[in-house]
N, C-alpha and C positions, 0 to 999 in steps of 0.2 A: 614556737620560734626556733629559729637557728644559732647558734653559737658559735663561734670560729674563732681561734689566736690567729691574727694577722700577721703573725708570720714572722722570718727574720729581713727588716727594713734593709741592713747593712749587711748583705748576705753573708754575713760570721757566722748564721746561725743561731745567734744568739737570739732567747726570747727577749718577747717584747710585751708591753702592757696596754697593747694597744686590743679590743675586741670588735670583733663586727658581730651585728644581728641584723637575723630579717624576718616576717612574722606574717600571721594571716591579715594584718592590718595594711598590707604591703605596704610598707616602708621600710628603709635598710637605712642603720645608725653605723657608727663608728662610736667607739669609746673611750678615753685615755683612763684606765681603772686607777691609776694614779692620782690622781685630780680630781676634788667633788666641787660642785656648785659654785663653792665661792672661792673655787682657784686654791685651796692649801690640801692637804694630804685627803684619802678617801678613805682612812680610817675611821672617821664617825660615822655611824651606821646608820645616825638619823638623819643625816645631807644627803640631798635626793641627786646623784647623778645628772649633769646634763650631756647631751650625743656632743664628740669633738664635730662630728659632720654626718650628715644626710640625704636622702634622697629619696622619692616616692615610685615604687617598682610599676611597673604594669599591671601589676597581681597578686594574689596572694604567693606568698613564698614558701615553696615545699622542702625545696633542699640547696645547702649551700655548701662551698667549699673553699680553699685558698691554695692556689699555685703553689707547691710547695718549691719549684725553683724560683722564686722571684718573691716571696711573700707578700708581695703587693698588688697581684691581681685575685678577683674572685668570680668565681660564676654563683649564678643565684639560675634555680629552676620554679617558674612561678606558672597558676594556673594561665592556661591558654596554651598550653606549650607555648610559650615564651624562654627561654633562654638569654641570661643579660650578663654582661661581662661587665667588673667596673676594676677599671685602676686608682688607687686610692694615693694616687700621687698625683691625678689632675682633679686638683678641689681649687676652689675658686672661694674666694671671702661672701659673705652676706648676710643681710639684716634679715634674713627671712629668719624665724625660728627663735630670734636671738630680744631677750629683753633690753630698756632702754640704759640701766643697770650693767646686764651684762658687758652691752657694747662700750657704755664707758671705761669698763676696767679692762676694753682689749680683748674680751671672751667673746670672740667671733662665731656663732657655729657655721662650720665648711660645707659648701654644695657640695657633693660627688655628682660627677657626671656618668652615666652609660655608657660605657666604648663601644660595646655593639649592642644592639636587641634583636635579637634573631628566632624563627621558630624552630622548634626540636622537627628533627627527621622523622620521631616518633610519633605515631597519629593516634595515640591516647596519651593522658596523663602524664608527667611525671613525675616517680616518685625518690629517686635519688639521683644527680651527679658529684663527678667526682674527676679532678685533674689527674692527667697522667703526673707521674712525680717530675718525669722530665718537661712539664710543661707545656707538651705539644700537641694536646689534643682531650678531650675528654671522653666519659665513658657517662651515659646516660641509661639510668633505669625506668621501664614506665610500667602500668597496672594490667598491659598485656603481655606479660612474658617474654619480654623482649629485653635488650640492649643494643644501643645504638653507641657506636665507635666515633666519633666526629674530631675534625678538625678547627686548627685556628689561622686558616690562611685569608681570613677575614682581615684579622689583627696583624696580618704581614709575619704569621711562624709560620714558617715552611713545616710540614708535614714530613715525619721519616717513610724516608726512599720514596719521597711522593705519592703517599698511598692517597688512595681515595676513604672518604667515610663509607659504613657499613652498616649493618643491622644482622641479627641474629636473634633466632629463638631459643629460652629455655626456661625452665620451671614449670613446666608442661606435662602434666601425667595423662595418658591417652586423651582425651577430650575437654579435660582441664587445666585450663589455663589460670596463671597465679601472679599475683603483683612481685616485681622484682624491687624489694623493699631497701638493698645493704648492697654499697659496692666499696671494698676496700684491696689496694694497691701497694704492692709488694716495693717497695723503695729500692730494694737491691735489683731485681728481678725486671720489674715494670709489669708483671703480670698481674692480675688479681682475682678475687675471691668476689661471688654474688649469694645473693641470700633471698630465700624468694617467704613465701608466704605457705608454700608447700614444706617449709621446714627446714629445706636439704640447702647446703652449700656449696660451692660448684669454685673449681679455680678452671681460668681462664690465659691463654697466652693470646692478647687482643692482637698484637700486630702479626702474630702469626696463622691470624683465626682457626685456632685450637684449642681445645678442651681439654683441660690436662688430669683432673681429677674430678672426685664425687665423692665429699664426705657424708659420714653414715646421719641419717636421717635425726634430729632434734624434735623436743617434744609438740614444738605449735611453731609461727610462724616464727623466721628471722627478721627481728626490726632494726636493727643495728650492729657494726661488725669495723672492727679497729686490728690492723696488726704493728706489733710491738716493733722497736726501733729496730732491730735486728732482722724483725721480718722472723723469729724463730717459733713465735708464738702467733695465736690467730685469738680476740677478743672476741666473743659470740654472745648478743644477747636474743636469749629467745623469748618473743611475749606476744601472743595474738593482739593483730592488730585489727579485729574487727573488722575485717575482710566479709564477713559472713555475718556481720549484725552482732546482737548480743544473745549470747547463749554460753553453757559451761563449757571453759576452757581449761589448761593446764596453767601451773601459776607459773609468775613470771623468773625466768633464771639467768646468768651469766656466766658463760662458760669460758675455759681459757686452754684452748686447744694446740697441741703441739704441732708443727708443720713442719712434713721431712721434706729434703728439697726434692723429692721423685714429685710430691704434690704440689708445688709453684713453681719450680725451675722450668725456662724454657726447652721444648724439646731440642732445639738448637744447641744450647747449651751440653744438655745431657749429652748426645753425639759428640761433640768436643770435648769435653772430660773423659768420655770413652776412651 
């Protein structure tokens, strides 16, 4: 399953204890980790969690994310290339899910509704997305070596300069092609870094569609990839993901890699500092 802090509700910033998941069961919960079962603190570890709210996805759930400008929208990338957006501020009350118990004491679980469902531009698999920071468009990885650039003018956000979405290839060694497993998004910058299955990690300036660097190659595949608030550091876990069946691999590592800005800055930029 997937994980996600929901983000800051009251755009201060500030966290919140709200979680969302979403799993090979397709269904996506919300959580208030404050609150167990019978409505007092979630400190006892033997009260079993109920979801604040729910919703049943199209599909299995591969990968998810949270708007970091708005903390209250998410995309979920689910088998079918399916692509679903949900904002978790139009829930609506119901008895569905909810005991007869619960409803007396007021403990509603919320429907989440779908704002869009839409199919990936990519005609395999997906295996990561991921919000621009500024909100206006996502980045999608799938198991063909690709990434897909897309938009939210679905949802009424205009696209910057009006760009159209896009695709591109990479993680690609002469005739092999590799799942694009990790996409992670420079905050400052709005560039970002992919991580394929081929091992190597690659930054990216998406709206400039340019390649800005190519770091040095990891021992197995990339599965996961975070960078630090600053953007000054790059979070690298490398661990085969069984791309290739089961056979000996490298064991699994996390690495915490320094990033100068010649490797995520846009080249726009760099000309203007010039």
């Amino acid at each position: 399953s997937s994980l996600s802090p929901e983000g800051s509700v009251n755009n201060k910033n500030e966290p919140t204890s709200v979680l969302a998941s979403a799993g090979w069961d397709s269904n996506f919960y919300l959580w208030d980790v404050r609150m167990n079962s019978s409505g007092g603190s979630g400190s006892d570890n033997n009260i079993t969690n109920k979801p604040a709210a729910h919703i049943e996805l199209p599909n299995k759930a591969f990968s998810m994310d949270v708007d970091p400008s708005t903390g209250t929208r998410l995309v979920i990338a689910t088998a079918g290339r399916r692509t679903c957006f949900i904002d978790v501020r139009m829930m609506k009350s119901t008895q569905e899910n909810t005991t007869a118990d619960d409803a007396a004491a007021g403990k509603i679980v919320e429907n989440v509704e779908l704002t869009l469902d839409r199919e990936s531009t990519l005609k395999y698999q997906t295996r990561v997305c991921r919000f621009f920071p500024n909100g206006t468009g996502i980045a999608v990885g799938s198991i063909e070596g690709r990434v897909a650039i897309e938009f939210l003018d679905d949802l009424g956000i205009a696209s910057p300069n009006g760009m159209k979405k896009y695709a591109f290839k990479c993680h690609r060694v002469n005739d092999a092609v590799y799942p694009v497993n990790a996409i992670a998004f420079h905050r400052s910058y709005g560039t970002f870094a992919t991580g394929g299955c081929d091992g190597t990690v690659l930054t990216w300036d998406g709206l400039h569609k340019k390649k800005l660097s190519s770091l040095y190659k990891f021992p197995t595949s990339i599965s996961a990839m975070c960078f630090s608030c600053d953007g000054s550091e790059l979070a690298i876990a490398s661990s085969y993901t069984f791309e290739e069946g089961e056979r000996d691999h490298p064991r699994d590592e996390i690495y915490i890699r320094k990033i100068l800005d010649s490797e995520i800055m846009p080249k726009s930029m760099k000309k203007t500092s010039a």
